[in-house]
C-alpha positions in Angstrom: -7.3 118.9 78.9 -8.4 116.5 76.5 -10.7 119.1 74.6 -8.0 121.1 73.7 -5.6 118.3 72.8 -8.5 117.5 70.1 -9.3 121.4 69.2 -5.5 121.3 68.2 -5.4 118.2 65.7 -8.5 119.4 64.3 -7.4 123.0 63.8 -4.0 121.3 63.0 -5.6 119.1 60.4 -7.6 122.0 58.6 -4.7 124.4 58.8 -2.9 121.8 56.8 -5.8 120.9 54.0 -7.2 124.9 54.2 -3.1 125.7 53.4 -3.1 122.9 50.2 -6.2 124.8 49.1 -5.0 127.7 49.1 -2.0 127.1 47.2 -3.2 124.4 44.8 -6.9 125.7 44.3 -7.3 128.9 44.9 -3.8 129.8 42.8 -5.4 130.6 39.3 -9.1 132.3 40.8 -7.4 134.7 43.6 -5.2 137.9 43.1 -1.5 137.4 44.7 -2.9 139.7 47.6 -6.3 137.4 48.6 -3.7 134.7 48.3 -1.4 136.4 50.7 -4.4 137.1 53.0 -5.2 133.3 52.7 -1.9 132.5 53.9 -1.4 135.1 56.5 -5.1 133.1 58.3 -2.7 129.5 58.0 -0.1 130.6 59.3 -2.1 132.2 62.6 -3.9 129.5 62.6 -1.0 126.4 62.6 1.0 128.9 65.0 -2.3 128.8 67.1 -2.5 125.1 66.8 0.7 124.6 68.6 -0.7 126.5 71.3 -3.9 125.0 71.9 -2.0 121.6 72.0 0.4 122.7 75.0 -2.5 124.1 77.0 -3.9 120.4 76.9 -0.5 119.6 77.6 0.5 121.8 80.4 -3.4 121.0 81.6 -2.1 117.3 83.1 -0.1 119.2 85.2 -2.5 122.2 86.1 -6.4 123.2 86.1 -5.4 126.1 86.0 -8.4 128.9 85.2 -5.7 131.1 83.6 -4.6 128.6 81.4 -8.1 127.1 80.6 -8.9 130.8 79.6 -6.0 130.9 77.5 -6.6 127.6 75.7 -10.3 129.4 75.4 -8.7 132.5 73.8 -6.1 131.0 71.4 -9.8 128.8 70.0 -11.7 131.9 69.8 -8.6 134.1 67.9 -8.2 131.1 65.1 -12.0 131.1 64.6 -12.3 135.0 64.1 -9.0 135.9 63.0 -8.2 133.0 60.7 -12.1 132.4 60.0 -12.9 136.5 59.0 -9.3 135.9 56.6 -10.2 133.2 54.6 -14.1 134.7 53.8 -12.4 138.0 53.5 -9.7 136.3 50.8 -12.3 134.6 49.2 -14.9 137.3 49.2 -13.2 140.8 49.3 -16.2 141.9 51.6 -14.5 144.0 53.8 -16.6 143.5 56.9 -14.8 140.3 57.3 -11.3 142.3 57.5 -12.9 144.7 59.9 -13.1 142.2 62.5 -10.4 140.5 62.0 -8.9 142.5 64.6 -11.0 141.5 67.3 -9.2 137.8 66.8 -6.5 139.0 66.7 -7.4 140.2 70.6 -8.0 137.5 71.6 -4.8 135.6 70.3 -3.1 138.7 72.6 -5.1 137.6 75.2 -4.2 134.6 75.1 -0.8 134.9 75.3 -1.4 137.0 78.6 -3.3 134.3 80.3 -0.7 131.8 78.9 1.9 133.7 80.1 0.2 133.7 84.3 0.0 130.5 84.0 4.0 130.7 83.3 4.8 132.8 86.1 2.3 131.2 88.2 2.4 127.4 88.2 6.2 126.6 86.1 
């Protein structure tokens, strides 16, 4: 439970200072597209944030393994998805883009597991 709780203020935290960057030093050094990439990662990755935190939540009131897998997920999506964005944005190496999807997967996956736990245990 707690793990999650604290993978969500961190990921809330950098979301937040990885957002200010973005729009206060990256404005004059990317195009308006790697900018819109930047902010497309920030956005999965605060929406993400809010996530993890109610899986350490909702973990007080279940061990669930559905919902530990979905906490799991949602961690592993911001890292690939938002992670392969920003170095994509920054770098225009499109191998980072390419596997952006694969995050993206696992934010899906995520939301399945999430949603067990739902029909399951609320």
């Amino acid at each position: 439970m707690k793990i999650f709780l604290i993978l969500g203020a961190i990921n809330g935290f950098l979301a937040v200072a990885l957002g200010a960057f973005g729009a206060h030093g990256l404005e004059a050094r990317l195009t308006e597209k790697q900018l819109e990439t930047w902010n497309t990662a920030v956005q999965y990755q605060m929406f993400h944030t809010f996530a993890l935190v109610a899986v350490g939540i909702l973990m007080a009131k279940s061990q669930s393994l559905s919902l530990t897998w979905a906490g799991w997920m949602f961690f592993l999506g911001i890292l690939i998805f938002s992670g392969s964005l920003y170095i994509y944005s920054t770098t225009a190496i499109k191998t980072f883009a390419m596997i952006t999807p694969i995050g993206g997967l696992a934010f899906l996956i995520g939301w399945v597991l999430f949603g067990v736990f739902v029909l399951r245990y609320i």
